[in-house]
ROKEPA-799354 format. One record per residue (C-alpha): residue in three letters; chain; x, y, z. Coordinates in steps of 0.25 Angstrom, whole numbers. Layout:
# residues N
NODE res chain  east north    up
NODE ALA     A     X     Y     Z
...
***
This chain:
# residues 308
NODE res chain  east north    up
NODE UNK     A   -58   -31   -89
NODE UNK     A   -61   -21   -77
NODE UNK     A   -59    -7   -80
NODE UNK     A   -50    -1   -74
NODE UNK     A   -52    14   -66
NODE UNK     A   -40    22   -63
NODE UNK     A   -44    32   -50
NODE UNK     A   -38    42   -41
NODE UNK     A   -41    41   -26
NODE UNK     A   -37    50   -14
NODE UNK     A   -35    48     0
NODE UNK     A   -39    58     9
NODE UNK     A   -34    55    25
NODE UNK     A   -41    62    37
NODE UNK     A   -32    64    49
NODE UNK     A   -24    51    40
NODE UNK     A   -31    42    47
NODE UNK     A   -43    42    37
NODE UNK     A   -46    42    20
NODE UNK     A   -57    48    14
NODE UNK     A   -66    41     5
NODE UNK     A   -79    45    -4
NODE UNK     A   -89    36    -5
NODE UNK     A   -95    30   -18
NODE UNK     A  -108    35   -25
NODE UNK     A  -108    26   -36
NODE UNK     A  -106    12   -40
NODE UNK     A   -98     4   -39
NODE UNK     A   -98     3   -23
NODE UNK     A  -108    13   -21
NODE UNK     A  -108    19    -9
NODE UNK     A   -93    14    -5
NODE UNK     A   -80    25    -1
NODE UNK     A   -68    25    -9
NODE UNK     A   -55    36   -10
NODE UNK     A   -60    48   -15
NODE UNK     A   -55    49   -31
NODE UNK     A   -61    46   -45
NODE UNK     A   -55    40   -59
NODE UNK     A   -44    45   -66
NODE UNK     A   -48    52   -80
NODE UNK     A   -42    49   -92
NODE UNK     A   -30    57   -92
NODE UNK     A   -30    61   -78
NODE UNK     A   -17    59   -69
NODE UNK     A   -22    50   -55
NODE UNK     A   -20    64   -47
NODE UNK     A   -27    72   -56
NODE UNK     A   -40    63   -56
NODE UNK     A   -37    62   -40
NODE UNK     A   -37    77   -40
NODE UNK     A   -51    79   -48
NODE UNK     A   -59    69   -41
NODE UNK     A   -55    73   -28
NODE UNK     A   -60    88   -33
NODE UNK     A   -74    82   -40
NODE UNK     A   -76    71   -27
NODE UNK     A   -71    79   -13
NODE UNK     A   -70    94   -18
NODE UNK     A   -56    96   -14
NODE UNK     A   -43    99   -21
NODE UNK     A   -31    88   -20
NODE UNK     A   -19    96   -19
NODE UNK     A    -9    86   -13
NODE UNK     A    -9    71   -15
NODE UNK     A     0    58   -14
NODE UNK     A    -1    46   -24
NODE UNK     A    -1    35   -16
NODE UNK     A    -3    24   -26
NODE UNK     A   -13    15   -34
NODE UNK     A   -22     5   -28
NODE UNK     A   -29    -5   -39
NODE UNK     A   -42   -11   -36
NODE UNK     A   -50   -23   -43
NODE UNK     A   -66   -21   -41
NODE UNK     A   -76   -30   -48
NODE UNK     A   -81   -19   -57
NODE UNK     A   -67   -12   -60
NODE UNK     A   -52   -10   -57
NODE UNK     A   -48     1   -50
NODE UNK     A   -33    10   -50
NODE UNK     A   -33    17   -39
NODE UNK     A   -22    31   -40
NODE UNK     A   -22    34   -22
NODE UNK     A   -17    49   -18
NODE UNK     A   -16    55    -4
NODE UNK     A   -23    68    -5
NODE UNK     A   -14    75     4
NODE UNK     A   -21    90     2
NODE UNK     A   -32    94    -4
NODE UNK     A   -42   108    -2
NODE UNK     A   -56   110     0
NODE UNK     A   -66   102     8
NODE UNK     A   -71    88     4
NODE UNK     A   -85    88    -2
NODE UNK     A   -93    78   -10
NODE UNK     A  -108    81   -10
NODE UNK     A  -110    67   -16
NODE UNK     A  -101    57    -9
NODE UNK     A   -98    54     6
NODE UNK     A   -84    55    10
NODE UNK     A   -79    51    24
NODE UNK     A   -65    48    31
NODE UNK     A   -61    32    35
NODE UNK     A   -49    26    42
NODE UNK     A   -43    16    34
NODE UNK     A   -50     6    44
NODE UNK     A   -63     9    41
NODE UNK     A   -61     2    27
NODE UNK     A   -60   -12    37
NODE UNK     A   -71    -9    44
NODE UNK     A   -83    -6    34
NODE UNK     A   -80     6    27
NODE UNK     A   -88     5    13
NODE UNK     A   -74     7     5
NODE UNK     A   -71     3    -9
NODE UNK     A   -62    -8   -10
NODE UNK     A   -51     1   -16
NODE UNK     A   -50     9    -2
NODE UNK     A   -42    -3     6
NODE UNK     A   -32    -1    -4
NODE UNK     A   -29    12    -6
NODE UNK     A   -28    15     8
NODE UNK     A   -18     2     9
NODE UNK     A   -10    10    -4
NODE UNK     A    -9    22     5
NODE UNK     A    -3    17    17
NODE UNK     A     8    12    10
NODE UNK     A    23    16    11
NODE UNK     A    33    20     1
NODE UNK     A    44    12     9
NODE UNK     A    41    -3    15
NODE UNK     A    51    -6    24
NODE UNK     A    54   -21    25
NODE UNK     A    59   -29    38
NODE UNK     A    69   -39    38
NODE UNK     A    74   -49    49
NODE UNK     A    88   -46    48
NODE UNK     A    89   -32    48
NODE UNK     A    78   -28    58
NODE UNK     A    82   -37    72
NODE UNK     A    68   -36    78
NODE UNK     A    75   -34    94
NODE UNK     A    73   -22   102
NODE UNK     A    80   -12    93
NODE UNK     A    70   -16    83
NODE UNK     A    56    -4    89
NODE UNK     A    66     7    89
NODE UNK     A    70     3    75
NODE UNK     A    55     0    70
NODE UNK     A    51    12    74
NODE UNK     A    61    20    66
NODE UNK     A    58    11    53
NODE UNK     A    42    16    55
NODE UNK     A    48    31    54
NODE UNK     A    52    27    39
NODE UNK     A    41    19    35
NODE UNK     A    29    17    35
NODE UNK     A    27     2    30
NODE UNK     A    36    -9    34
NODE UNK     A    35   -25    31
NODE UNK     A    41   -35    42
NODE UNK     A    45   -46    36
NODE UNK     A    56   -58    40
NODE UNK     A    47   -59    53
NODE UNK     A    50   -76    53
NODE UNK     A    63   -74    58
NODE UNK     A    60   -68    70
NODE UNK     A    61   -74    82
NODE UNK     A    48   -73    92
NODE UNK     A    53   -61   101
NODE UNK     A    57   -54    88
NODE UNK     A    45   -55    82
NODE UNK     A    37   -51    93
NODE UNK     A    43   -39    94
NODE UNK     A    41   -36    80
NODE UNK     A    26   -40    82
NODE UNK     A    25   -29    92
NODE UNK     A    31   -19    82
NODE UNK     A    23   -24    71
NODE UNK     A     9   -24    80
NODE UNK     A    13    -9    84
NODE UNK     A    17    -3    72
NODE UNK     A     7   -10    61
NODE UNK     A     5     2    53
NODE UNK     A    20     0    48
NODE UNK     A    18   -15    45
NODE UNK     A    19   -25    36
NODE UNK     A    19   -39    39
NODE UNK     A    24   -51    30
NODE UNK     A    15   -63    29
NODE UNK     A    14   -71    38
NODE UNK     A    18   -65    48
NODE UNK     A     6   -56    47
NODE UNK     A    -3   -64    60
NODE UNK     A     9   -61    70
NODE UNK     A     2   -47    70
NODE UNK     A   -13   -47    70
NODE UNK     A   -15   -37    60
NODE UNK     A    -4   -27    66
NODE UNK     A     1   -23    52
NODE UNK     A     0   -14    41
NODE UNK     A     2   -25    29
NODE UNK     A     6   -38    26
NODE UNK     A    16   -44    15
NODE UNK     A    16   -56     7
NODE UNK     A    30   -61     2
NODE UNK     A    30   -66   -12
NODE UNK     A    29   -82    -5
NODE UNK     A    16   -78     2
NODE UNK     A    10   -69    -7
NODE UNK     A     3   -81   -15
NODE UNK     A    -2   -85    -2
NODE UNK     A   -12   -73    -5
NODE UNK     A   -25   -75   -12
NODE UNK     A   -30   -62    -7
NODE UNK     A   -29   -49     4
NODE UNK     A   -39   -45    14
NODE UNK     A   -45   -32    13
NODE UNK     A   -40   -25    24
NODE UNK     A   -31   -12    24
NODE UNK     A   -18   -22    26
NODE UNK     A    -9   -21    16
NODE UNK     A    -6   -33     9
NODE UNK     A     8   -33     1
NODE UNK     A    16   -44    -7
NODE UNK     A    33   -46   -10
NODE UNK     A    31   -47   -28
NODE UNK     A    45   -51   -34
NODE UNK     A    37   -56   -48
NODE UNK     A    25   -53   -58
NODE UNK     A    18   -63   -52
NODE UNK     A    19   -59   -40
NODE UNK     A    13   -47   -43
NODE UNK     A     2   -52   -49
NODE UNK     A     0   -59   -39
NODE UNK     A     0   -47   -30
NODE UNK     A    -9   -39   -38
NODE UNK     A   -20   -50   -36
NODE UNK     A   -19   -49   -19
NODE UNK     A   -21   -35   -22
NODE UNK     A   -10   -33   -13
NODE UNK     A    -6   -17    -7
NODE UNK     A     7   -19   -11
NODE UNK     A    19   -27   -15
NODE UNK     A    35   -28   -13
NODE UNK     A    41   -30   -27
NODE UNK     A    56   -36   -24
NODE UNK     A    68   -38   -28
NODE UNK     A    68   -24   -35
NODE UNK     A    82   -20   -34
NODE UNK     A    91   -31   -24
NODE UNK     A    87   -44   -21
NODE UNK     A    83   -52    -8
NODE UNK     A    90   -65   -14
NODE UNK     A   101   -68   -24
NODE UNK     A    90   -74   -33
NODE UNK     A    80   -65   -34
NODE UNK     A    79   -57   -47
NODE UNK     A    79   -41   -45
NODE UNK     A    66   -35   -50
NODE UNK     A    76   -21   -52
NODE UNK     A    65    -9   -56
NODE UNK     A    59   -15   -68
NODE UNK     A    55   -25   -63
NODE UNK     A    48   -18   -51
NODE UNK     A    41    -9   -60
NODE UNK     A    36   -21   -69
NODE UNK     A    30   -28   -57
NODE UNK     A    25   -16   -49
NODE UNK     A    18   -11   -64
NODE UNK     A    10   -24   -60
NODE UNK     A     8   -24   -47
NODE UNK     A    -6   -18   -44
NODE UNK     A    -2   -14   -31
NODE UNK     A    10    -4   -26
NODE UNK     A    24   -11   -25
NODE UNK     A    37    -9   -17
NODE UNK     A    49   -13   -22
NODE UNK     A    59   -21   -13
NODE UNK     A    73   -23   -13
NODE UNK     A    84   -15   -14
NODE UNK     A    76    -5   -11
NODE UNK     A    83     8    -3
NODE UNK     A    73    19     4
NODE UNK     A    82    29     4
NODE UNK     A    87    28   -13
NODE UNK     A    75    31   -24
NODE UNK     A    71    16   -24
NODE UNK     A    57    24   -22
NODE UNK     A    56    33   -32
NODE UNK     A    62    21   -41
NODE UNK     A    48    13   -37
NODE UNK     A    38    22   -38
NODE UNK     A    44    26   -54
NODE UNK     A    42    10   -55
NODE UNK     A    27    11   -51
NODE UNK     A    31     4   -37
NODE UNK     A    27    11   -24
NODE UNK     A    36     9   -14
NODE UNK     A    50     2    -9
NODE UNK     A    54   -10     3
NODE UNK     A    65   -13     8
NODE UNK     A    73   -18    19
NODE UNK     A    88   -15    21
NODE UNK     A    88    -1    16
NODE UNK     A    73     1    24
NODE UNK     A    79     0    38
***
């Protein structure tokens, strides 16, 4: 069996555009950059071992930080969990006599930058949004009223799937191309409709009827997500290595027929899913559906009618 290494990393952004990484002085992957952090002791809290190790490696105080989440990553030698944290503040100046330390954009990770695996990840984890708000057909007429609207949805949310795009007609769905192609920070794109935009989106999602399709994800900083509604599918999940899933039907159900998850049954698939989840249906922004999800180990909620 692999042994397993629990760590705490930190990102550090420059002008938000770039993360600091510290490079390796030791093997394994001698002379590769990783997140700046080290393991967590027995007994120590995630926080306090980020707190420590940022003192021993960089010679700075963390005063302020953000759990983002975990990232879990299979190398040949060992499995790792990453704990990540946004270092919002810290005092003093960065110093590490021993290791090199440099600022990269995200980019630089696709282009040659000597990075540990583990890096495309977490920086995936990072961009991801509490709220996914999810398109439908019928209630989003895709005419002209539809920019002045999208615009006001981008305000509220930073991540949001479009889906149902088979039933619309060709001059609706150019228009939504042009959308989709200027805003593709915001987008994720359900397969497979994914070559009508020529790499102009954030994320693409696999319903549960194509996810089986998958044998595996490119190494790229797209994030790849999945629609779960069973154990299986999880599992199934957890070897793509997907960024994310969607766990549904949580509290109301799409069809008469589906059998409603409720909280205990998100919490048991989420305690097996080694990635973060999102729970969908019912959902309602504005309740504490949210506050429900993270105390059931999820990360975040979907929905539709109550997210426009």
């Amino acid at each position: 069996m692999k042994e397993k290494i629990r760590c705490s990393i930190g990102i550090i952004q420059s002008n938000k555009v770039e993360e600091l990484y510290i490079q390796r002085i030791k093997e394994p992957y001698l002379g590769y950059f990783e997140f700046p952090g080290g393991k967590i002791k027995e007994g120590e809290s995630p926080k306090s071992a980020l707190i420590r190790e940022f003192k021993e490696e960089l010679s700075i105080s963390v005063k302020k930080v953000n759990f983002v989440g975990k990232v879990f990553q299979n190398y040949p030698e060992f499995e790792i969990i990453l704990y990540v944290f946004f270092i919002n503040t810290f005092e003093g100046k960065i110093i590490n006599s021993k290791r090199k330390f440099c600022y990269k954009h995200s980019n630089d990770l696709e282009k040659g930058f000597k990075a540990i695996g583990s890096c495309m990840k977490v920086l995936k984890l990072s961009r991801l949004s509490p709220n996914i708000g999810i398109s439908s057909y019928d209630r989003n007429p895709f005419d002209n009223s539809y920019k002045t609207q999208e615009a006001e949805i981008i305000k509220s949310y930073k991540m949001m799937r479009f889906r149902d795009l088979d039933q619309a007609s060709p001059a609706q769905l150019k228009l939504i191309t042009r959308f989709i192609k200027s805003n593709s920070n915001h987008y994720i794109i359900d397969h497979p409709f994914e070559e009508l935009f020529n790499g102009a989106y954030a994320g693409i999602h696999y319903k549960s009827k194509y996810l089986y399709t998958l044998k595996s994800i490119p190494d790229n900083l797209i994030v790849y997500s999945g629609s779960c509604h069973s154990l299986e599918e999880v599992e199934h999940a957890n070897r793509l290595n997907l960024d994310y899933i969607i766990i549904s039907p949580v509290k109301l159900a799409k069809y008469k027929n589906q059998e409603i998850l409720g909280w205990d049954g998100f919490k048991k698939l989420t305690s097996k899913a080694r990635m973060p989840t999102y729970a969908l249906g019912g959902m309602n922004p504005m309740s504490n559906d949210y506050d429900t999800v993270k105390k059931n180990g999820g990360f975040g909620i979907a929905g539709i009618k109550k997210f426009w």
